[in-house]
C-alpha positions in Angstrom: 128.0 89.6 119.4 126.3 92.7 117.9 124.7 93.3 121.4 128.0 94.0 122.8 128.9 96.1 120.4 126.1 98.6 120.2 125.1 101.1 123.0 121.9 100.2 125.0 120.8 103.6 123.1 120.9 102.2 120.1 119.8 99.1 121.0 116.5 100.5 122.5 116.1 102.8 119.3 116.3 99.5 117.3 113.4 98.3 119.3 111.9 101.4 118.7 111.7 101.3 115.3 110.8 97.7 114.8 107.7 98.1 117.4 106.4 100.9 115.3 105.6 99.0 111.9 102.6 97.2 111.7 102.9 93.8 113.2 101.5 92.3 109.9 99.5 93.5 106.8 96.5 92.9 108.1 97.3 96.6 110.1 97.2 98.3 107.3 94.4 101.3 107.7 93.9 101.8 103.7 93.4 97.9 103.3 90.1 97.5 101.8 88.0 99.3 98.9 87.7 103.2 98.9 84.8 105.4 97.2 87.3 108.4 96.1 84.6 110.2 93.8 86.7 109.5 90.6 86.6 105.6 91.2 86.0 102.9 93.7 89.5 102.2 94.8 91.0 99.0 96.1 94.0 98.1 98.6 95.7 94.9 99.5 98.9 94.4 101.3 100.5 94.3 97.7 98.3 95.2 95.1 95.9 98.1 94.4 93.3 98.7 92.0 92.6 102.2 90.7 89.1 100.9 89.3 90.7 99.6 86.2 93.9 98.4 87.1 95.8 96.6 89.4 99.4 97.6 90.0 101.6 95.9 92.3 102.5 98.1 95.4 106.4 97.9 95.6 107.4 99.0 99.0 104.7 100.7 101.8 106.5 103.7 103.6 105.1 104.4 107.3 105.8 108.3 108.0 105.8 109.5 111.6 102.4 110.9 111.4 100.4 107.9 110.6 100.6 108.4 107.0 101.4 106.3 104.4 103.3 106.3 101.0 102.8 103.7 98.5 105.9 102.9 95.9 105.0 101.8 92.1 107.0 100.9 89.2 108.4 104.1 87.3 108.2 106.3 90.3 104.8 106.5 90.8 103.6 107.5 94.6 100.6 107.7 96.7 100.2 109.2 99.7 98.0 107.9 102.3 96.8 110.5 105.0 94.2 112.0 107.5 93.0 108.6 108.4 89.7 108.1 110.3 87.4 105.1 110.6 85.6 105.8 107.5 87.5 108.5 105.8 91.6 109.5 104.4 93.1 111.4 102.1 95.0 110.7 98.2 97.7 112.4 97.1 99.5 110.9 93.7 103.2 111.9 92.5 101.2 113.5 89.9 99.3 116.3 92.1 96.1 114.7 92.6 94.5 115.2 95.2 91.5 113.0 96.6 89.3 112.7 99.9 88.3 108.7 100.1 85.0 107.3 102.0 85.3 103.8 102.9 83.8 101.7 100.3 82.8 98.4 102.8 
C-alpha cells in the first residue's frame, strides 16, 4: 500500500538512504583500538573505551562525507573524521582535538 502512495522519487530516495549505511557493524571504519597520543583508544559497535572507561555509544551518526559522530549519555559527542587505513581524526563536544594512528 505505501508503494502506491509515494512517488517513484521518493521511493528511490528511500533506497538511497537505506544503501548508504553500513550494511552491518562490522563496516564501521573506527572499530578497533586507536593510539591517539593521550591514550590508546578503543571502539566497538556499541561501546568505547577512552583508556579508562567504557561508555556505551548511544546512537552512531553517518555524515555525508564519511565522517562519523558518536552520541553518549549527557550530550557528550565525538566526531569521527579524515579516515585512512591507518590514520582519522577526534574531535569531542568538549573542543578536543586528536589525530589517531591505528593501534592493531
Amino acid at each position: 500500500m505505501l508503494a502506491r502512495l509515494a512517488s517513484p522519487a521518493l521511493l528511490a530516495i528511500a533506497v538511497c538512504a537505506l544503501n548508504a549505511a553500513p550494511s552491518s557493524a562490522d563496516d564501521l571504519p573506527f572499530l578497533g583500538k586507536w593510539d591517539c597520543g593521550v591514550a590508546t583508544f578503543t571502539f566497538t559497535a556499541d561501546t568505547y573505551n577512552n583508556g579508562s572507561e567504557d561508555m556505551p555509544i548511544e546512537e552512531v551518526q553517518e555524515g555525508s562525507d564519511g565522517s562519523y559522530t558518536l552520541l553518549f549519555a549527557d550530550d557528550y559527542t565525538i566526531s569521527l573524521t579524515g579516515f585512512t587505513d591507518d590514520a582519522m581524526g577526534w574531535l569531542s563536544s568538549s573542543g578536543e582535538s586528536l589525530e589517531c594512528k591505528r593501534a592493531e
